[in-house]
Backbone bond lengths (Angstrom), bond angles and torsions (degrees), N, CA, C in turn:
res aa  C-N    CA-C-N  psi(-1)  N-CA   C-N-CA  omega(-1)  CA-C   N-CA-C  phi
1 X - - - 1.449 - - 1.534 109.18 -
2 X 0.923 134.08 100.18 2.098 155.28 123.80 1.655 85.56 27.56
3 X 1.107 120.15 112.79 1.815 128.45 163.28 1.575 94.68 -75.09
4 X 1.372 99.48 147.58 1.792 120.04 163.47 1.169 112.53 -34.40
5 X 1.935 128.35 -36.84 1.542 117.53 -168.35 1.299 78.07 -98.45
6 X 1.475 169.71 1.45 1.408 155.33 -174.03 1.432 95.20 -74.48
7 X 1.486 97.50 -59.23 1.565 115.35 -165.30 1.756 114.64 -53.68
8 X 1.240 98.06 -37.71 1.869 124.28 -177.26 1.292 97.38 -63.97
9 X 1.475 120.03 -55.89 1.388 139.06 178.19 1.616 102.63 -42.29
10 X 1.677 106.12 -92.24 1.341 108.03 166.71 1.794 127.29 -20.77
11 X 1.181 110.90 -63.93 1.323 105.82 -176.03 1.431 117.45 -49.89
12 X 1.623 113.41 -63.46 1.857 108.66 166.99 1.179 119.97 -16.92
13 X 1.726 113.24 -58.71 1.065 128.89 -169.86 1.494 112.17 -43.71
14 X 1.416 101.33 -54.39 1.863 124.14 -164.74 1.584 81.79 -57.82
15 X 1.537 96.00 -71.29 2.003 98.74 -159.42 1.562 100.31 -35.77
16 X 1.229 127.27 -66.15 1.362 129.51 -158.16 1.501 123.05 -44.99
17 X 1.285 107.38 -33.07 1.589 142.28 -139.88 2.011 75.29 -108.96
18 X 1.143 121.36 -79.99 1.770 115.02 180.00 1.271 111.48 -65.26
19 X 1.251 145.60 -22.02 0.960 122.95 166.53 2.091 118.02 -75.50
20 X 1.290 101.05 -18.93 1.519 115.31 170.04 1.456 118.72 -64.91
21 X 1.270 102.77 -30.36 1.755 136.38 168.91 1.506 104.52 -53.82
22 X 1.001 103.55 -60.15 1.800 139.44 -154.40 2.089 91.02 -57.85
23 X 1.701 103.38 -72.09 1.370 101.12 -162.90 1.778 100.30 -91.03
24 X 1.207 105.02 13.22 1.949 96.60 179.05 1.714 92.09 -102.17
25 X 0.823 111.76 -10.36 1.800 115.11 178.83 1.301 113.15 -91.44
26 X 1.822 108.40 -38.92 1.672 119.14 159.77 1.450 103.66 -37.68
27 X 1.087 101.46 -71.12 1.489 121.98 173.50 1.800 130.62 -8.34
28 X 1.209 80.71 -65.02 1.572 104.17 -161.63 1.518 95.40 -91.43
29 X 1.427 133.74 -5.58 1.549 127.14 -177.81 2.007 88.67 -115.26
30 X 1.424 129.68 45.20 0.632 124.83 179.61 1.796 95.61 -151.86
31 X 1.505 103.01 127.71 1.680 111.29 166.78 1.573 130.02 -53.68
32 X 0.906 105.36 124.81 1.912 97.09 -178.30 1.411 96.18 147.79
33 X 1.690 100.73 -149.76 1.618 136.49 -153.84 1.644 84.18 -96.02
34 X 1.538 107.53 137.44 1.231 108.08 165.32 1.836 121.09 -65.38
35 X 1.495 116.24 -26.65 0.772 147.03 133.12 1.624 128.28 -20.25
36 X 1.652 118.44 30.75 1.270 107.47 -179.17 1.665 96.05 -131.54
37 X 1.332 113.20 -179.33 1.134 132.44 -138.55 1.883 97.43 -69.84
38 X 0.834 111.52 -30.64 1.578 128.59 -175.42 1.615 99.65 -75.12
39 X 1.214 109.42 -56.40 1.552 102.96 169.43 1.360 131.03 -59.07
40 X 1.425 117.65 -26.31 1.458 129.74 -164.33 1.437 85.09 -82.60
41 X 1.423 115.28 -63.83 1.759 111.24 -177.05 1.195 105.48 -15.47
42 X 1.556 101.08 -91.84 1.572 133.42 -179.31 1.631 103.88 -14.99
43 X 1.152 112.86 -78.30 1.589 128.79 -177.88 1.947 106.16 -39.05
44 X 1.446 106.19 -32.88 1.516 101.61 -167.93 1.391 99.02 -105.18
45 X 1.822 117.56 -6.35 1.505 89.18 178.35 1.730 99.59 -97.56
46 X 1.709 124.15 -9.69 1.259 113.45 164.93 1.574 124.37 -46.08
47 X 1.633 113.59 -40.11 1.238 120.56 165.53 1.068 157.09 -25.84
48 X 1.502 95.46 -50.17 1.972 130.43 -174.47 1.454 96.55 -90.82
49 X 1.086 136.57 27.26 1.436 114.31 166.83 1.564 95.77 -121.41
50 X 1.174 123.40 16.93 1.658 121.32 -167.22 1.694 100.68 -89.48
51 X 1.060 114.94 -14.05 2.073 123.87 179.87 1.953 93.43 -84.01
52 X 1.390 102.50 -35.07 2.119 82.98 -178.51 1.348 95.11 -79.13
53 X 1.341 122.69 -51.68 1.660 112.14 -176.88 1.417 122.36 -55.06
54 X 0.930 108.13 -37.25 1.957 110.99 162.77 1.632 99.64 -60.35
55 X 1.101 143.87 -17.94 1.549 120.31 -159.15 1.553 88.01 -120.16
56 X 1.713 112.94 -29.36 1.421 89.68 177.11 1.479 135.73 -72.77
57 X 1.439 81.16 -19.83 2.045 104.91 -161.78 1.832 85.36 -72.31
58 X 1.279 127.45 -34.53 1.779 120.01 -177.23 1.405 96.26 -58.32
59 X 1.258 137.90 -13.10 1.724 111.63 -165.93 1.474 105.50 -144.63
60 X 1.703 129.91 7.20 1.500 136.74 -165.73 1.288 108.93 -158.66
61 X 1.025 109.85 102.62 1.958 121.78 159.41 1.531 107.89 -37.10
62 X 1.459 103.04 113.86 1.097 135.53 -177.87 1.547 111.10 -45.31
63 X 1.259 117.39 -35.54 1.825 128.70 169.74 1.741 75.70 -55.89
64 X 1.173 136.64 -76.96 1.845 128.55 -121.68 1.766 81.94 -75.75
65 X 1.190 145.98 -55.29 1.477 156.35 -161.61 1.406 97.48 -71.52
66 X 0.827 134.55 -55.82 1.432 133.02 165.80 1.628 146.50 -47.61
67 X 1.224 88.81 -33.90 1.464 103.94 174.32 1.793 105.74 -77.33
68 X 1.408 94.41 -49.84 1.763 105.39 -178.07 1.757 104.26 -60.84
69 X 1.305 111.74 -47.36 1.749 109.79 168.18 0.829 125.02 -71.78
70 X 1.422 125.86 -0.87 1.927 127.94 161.68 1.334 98.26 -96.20
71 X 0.732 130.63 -49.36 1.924 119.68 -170.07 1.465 114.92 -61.38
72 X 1.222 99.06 -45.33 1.810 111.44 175.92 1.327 110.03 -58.27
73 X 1.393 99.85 -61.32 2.064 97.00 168.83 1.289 119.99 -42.60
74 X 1.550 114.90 -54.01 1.056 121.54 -161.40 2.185 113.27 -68.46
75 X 1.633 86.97 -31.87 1.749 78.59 174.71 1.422 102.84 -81.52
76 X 1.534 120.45 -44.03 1.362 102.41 171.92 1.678 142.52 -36.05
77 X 1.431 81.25 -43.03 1.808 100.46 -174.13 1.806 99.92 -57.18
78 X 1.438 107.48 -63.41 1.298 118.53 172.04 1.623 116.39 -27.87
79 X 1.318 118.76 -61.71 1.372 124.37 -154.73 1.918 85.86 -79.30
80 X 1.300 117.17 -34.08 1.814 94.07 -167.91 1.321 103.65 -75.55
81 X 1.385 112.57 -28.07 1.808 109.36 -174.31 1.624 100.43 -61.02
82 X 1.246 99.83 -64.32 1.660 100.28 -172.37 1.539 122.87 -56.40
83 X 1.672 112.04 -12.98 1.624 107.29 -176.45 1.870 99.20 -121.09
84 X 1.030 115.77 -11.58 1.277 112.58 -173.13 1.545 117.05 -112.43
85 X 1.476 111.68 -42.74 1.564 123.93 150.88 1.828 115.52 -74.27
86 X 0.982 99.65 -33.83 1.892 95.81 -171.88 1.534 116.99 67.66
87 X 1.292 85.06 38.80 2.025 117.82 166.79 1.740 88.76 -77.71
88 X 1.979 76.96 137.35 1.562 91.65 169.08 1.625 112.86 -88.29
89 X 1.354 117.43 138.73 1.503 115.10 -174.85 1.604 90.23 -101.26
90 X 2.095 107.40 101.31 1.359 94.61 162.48 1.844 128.02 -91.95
91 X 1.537 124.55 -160.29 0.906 117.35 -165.06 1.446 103.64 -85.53
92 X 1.363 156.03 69.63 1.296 153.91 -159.26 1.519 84.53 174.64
93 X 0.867 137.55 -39.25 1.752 133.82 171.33 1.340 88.24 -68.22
94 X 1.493 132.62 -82.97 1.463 141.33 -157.21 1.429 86.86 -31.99
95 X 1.116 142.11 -72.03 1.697 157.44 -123.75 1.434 84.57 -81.37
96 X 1.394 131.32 -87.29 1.439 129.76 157.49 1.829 134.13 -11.99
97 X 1.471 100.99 -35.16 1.365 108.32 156.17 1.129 119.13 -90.97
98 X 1.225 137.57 -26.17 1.628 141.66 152.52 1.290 113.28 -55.36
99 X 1.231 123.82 -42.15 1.889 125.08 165.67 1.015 118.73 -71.24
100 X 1.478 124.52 -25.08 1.858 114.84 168.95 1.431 116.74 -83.35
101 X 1.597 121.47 -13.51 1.442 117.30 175.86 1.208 99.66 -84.64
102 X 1.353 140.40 6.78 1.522 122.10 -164.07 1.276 91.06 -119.43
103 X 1.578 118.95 -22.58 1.467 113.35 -166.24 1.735 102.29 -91.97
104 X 1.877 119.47 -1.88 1.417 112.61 165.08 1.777 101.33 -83.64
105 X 1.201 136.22 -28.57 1.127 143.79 -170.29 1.364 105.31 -66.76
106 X 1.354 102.45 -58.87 1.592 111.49 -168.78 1.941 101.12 -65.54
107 X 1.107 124.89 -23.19 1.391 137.57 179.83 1.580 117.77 -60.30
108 X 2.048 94.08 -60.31 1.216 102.44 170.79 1.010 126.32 -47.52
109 X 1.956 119.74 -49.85 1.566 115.35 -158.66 1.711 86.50 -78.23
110 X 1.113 154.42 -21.57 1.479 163.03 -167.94 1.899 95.87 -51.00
111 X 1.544 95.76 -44.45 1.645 94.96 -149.61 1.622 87.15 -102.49
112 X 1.261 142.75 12.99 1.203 158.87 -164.91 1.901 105.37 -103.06
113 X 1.344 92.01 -32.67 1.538 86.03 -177.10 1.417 130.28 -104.09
């Protein structure tokens, strides 16, 4: 079971990582140099989460940290496209978000035994 600072850990991670999402997508729905100010963000806030993954990977199998940092992305990612882009969430996403909550579940009881 993920300690309170794992979880603290993890989450930064998520925020940093979607919000990096957030202005590289600004980005890319914008004409020009990939190279603009929205991208550079994006690109430097993917970066800063590489000091929790160094501290987590010393004490948690990368399967148990991983699974919890794909699902989180993955509902996150979902909810900004669909409320911030006004991306349609079709049913092959849903299915994909139904397979990443099962694969933190199926993780948990994993590390349970």
């Amino acid at each position: 079971m993920p300690t309170l600072q794992t979880m603290a850990i993890l989450a930064a991670i998520v925020a940093l990582t979607v919000l990096g999402d957030f202005f590289i997508k600004v980005a890319s729905d914008r004409p020009g140099a990939p190279w603009s100010m929205p991208f550079v963000l994006g690109a430097i806030l993917y970066g800063m989460p590489a000091r929790g993954w160094f501290d987590l990977m010393r004490t948690h199998s990368l399967a148990a940290i991983g699974v919890i940092y794909s699902a989180s992305t993955i509902l996150l990612l979902a909810a900004l496209g669909t409320v911030a882009f006004g991306e349609r969430l079709g049913g092959w996403e849903g299915l994909g978000i139904v397979l990443a909550l099962a694969s933190v579940v199926a993780t948990g009881m994993a590390g349970r035994q």
